[in-house]
C-alpha positions as a LaTeX table, in Angstrom:
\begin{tabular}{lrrr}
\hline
Residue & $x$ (\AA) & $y$ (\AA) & $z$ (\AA) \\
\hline
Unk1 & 15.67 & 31.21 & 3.31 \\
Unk2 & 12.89 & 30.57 & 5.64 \\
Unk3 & 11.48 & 27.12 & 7.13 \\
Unk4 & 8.93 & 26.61 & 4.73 \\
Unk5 & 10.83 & 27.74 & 1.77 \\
Unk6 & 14.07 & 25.59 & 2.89 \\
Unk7 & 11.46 & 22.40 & 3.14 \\
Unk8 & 9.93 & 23.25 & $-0.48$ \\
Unk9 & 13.35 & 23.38 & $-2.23$ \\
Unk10 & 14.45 & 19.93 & $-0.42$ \\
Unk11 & 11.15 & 18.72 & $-1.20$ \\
Unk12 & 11.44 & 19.57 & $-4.48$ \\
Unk13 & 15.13 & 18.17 & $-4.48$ \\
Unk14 & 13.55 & 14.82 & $-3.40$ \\
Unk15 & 11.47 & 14.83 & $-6.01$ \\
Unk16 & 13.92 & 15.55 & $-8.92$ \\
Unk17 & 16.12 & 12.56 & $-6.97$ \\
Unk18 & 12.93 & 10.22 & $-7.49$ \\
Unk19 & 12.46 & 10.72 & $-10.71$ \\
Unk20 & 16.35 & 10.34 & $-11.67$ \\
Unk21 & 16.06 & 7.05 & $-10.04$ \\
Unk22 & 19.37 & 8.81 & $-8.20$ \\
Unk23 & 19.41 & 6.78 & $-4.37$ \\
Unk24 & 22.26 & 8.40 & $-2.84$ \\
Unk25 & 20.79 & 12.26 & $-3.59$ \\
Unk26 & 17.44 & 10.75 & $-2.21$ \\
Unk27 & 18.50 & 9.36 & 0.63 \\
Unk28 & 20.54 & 12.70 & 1.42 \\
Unk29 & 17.58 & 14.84 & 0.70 \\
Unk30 & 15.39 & 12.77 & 3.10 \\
Unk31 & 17.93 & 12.96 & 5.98 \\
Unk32 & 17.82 & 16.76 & 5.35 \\
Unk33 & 13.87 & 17.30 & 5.49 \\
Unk34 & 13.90 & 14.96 & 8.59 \\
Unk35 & 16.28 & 16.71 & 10.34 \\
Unk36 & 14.42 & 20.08 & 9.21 \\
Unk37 & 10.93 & 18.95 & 10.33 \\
Unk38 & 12.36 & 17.84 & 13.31 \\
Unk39 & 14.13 & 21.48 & 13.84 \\
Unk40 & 11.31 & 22.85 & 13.27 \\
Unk41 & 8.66 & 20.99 & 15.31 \\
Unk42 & 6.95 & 19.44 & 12.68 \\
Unk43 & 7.22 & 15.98 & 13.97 \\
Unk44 & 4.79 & 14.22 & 12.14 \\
Unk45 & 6.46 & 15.50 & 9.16 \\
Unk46 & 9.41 & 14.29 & 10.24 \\
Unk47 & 8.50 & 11.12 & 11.18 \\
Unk48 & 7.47 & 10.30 & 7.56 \\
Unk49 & 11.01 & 10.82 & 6.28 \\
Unk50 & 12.61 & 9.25 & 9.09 \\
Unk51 & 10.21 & 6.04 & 8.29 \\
Unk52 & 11.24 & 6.00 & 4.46 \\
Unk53 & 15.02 & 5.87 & 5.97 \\
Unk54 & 14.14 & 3.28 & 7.77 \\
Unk55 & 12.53 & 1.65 & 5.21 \\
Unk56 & 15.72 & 2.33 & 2.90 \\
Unk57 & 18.16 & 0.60 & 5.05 \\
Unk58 & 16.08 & $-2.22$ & 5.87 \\
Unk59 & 16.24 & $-2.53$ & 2.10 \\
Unk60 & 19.96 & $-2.19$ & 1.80 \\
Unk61 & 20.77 & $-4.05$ & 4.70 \\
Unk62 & 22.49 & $-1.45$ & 6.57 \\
Unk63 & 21.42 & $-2.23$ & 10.06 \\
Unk64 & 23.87 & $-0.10$ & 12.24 \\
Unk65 & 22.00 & 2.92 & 10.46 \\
Unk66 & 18.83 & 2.18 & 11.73 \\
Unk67 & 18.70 & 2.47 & 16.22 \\
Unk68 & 19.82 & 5.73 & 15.83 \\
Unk69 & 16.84 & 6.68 & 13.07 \\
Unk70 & 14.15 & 5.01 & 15.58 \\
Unk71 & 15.43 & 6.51 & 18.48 \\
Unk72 & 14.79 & 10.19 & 16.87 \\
Unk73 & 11.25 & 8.64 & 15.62 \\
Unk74 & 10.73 & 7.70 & 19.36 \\
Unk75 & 11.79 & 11.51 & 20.15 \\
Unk76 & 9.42 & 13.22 & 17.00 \\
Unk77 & 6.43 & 10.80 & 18.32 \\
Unk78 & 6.96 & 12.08 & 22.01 \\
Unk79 & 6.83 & 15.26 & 20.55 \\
Unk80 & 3.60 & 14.61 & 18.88 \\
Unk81 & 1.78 & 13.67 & 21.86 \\
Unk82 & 2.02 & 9.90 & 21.14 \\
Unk83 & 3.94 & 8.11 & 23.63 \\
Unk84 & 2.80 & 4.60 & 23.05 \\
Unk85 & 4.55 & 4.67 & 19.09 \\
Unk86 & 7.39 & 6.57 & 20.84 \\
Unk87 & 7.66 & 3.54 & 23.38 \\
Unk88 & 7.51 & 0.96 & 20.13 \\
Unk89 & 9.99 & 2.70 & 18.65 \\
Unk90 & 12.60 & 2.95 & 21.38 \\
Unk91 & 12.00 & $-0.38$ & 21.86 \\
Unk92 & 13.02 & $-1.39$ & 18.50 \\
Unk93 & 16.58 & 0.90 & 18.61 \\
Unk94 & 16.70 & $-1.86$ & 21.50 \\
Unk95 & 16.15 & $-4.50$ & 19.82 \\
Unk96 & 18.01 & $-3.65$ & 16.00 \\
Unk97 & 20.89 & $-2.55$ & 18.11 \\
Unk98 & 21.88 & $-5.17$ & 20.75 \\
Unk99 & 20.91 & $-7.92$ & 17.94 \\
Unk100 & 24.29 & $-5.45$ & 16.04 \\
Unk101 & 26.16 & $-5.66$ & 19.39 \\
Unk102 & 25.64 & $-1.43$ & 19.30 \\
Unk103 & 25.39 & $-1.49$ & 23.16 \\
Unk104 & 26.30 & 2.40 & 23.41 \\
Unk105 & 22.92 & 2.25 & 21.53 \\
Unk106 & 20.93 & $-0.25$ & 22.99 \\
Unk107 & 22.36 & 1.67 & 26.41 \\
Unk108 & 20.83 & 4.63 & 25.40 \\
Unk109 & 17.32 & 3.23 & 23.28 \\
Unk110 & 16.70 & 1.95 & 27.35 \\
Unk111 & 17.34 & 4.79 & 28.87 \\
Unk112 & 14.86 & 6.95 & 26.45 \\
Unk113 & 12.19 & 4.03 & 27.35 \\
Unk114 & 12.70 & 3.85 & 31.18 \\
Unk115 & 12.16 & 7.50 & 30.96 \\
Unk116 & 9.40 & 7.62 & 29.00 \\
Unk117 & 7.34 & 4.88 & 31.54 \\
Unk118 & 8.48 & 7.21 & 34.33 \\
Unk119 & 6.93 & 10.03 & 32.79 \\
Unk120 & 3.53 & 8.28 & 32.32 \\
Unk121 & 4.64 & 6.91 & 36.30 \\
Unk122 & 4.67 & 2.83 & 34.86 \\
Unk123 & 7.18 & 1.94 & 37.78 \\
Unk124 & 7.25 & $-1.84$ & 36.86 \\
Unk125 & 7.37 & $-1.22$ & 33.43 \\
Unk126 & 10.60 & 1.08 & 34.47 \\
Unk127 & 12.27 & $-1.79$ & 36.51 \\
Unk128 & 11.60 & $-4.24$ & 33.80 \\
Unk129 & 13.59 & $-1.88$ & 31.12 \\
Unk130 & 16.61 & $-1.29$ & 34.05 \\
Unk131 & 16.77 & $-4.94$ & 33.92 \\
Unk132 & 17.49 & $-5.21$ & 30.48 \\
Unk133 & 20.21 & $-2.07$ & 30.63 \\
Unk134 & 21.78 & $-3.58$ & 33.56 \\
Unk135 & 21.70 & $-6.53$ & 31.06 \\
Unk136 & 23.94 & $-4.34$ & 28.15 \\
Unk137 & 25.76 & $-2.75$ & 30.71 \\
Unk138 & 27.19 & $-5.82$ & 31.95 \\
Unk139 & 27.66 & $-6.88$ & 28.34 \\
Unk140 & 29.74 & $-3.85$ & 27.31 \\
Unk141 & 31.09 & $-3.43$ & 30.89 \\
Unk142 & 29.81 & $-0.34$ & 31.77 \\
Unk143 & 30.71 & $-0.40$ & 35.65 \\
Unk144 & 29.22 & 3.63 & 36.03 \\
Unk145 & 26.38 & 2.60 & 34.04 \\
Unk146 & 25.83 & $-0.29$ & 35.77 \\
Unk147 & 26.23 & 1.93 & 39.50 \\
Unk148 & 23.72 & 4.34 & 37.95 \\
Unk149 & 20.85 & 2.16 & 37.28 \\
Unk150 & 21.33 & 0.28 & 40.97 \\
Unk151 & 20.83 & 3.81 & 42.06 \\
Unk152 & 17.38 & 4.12 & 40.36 \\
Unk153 & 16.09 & 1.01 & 40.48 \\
Unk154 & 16.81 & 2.01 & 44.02 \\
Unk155 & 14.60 & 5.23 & 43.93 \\
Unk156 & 11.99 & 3.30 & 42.57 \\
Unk157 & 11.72 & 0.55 & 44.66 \\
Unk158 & 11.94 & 2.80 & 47.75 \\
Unk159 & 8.96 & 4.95 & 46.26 \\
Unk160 & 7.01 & 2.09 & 46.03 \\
Unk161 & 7.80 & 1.05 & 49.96 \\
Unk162 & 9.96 & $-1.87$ & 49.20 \\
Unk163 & 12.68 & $-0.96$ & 51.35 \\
Unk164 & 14.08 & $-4.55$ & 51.48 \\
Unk165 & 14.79 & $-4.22$ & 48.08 \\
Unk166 & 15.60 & $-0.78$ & 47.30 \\
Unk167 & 18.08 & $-1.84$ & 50.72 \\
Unk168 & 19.64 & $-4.52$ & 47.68 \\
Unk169 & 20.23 & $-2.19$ & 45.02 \\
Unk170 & 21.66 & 0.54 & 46.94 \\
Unk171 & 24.31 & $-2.19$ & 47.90 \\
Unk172 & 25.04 & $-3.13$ & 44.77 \\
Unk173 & 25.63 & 0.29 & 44.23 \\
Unk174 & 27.63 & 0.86 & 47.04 \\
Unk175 & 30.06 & $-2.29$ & 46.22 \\
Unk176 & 30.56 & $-0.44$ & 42.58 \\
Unk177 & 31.01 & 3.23 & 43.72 \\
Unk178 & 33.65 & 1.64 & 46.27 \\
Unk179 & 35.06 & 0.11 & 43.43 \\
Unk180 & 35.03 & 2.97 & 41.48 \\
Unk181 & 36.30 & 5.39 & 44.55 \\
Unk182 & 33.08 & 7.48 & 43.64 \\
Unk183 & 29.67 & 8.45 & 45.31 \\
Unk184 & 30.63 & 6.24 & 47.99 \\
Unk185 & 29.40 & 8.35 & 50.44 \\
Unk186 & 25.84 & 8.93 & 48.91 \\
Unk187 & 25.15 & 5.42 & 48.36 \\
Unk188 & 26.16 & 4.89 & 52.10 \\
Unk189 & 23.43 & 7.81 & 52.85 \\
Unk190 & 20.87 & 5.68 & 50.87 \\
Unk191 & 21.23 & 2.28 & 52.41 \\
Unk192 & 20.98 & 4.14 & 55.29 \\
Unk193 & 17.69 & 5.51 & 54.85 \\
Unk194 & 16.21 & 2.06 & 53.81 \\
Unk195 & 17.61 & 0.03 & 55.92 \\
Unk196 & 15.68 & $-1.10$ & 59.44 \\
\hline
\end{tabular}
């Protein structure tokens, strides 16, 4: 069965669900023609479906459903050229998901942000979001994580010329990796290179 085919018959599927007033079949079927558009790089399609998911577990309360739905919205608007709606909706996985205590997603709706800024080269906007992971890192005790986002906020502030304190963050790297017995050794190397 091709793409298009495949999409009619779940569309069609959907639409037999509707009418049978049959929630569970719909809300299968919509899952299946997201995941389809999004397979098949029809994101705006795809970001229709995800939306009425959304919209269906708002509805039925079921919260932990939804960071994980606007994080692949955030992905299918990236992928249709629209990175300010992909920034709202990573930034709503943020919020839906540390107001669940989901940190592993509110870890990870960050990440996809801070990403996304440094794509369009927002560096405060960046350092604003690693303040917030550091934030859930600390809260789910992520010590890597935590040595991981000195390191960038590190990068950053050194490509911006504030050596001072990229100098900071590559310390409070440095006192993690030693903790950690890991990239002890490059985080040396950095403070290094930033300090006077």
């Amino acid at each position: 069965m091709t793409h298009p085919e495949r999409d009619r018959a779940y569309t069609q599927l959907l639409a037999l669900a509707r009418t049978k007033a049959d929630g569970a079949a719909e809300e299968l079927y919509l899952q299946k023609l997201a995941v389809l558009y999004q397979e098949s790089e029809q994101p705006d399609q795809a970001i229709v479906m995800q939306q009425k998911l959304v919209d269906i577990y708002t509805r039925k309360q079921e919260l932990t459903l939804i960071p994980s739905l606007k994080m692949a919205m955030g992905d299918s608007y990236l992928a249709a050229q629209r990175p300010d709606l992909a920034a709202t909706q990573y930034q709503e996985a943020f919020a839906v998901s540390r107001s669940i205590q989901q940190y592993g997603y509110a870890s990870e709706a960050l990440q996809r942000l801070a990403s996304l800024y440094r794509s369009l080269d927002r560096l405060e906007d960046v350092l604003v979001v690693y303040q917030l992971l550091l934030d859930v890192q600390q809260q789910s005790y992520d010590t890597l994580g935590i040595m991981n986002t000195y390191d960038q906020i590190g990068q950053i502030q050194r490509t911006q010329g504030n050596n001072l304190q990229a100098a900071a963050s590559f310390r409070q790297g440095l006192q993690l990796a030693q903790q950690l017995k890991y990239k002890v050794g490059y985080f040396s190397t950095q403070l290094q290179e930033v300090s006077p």
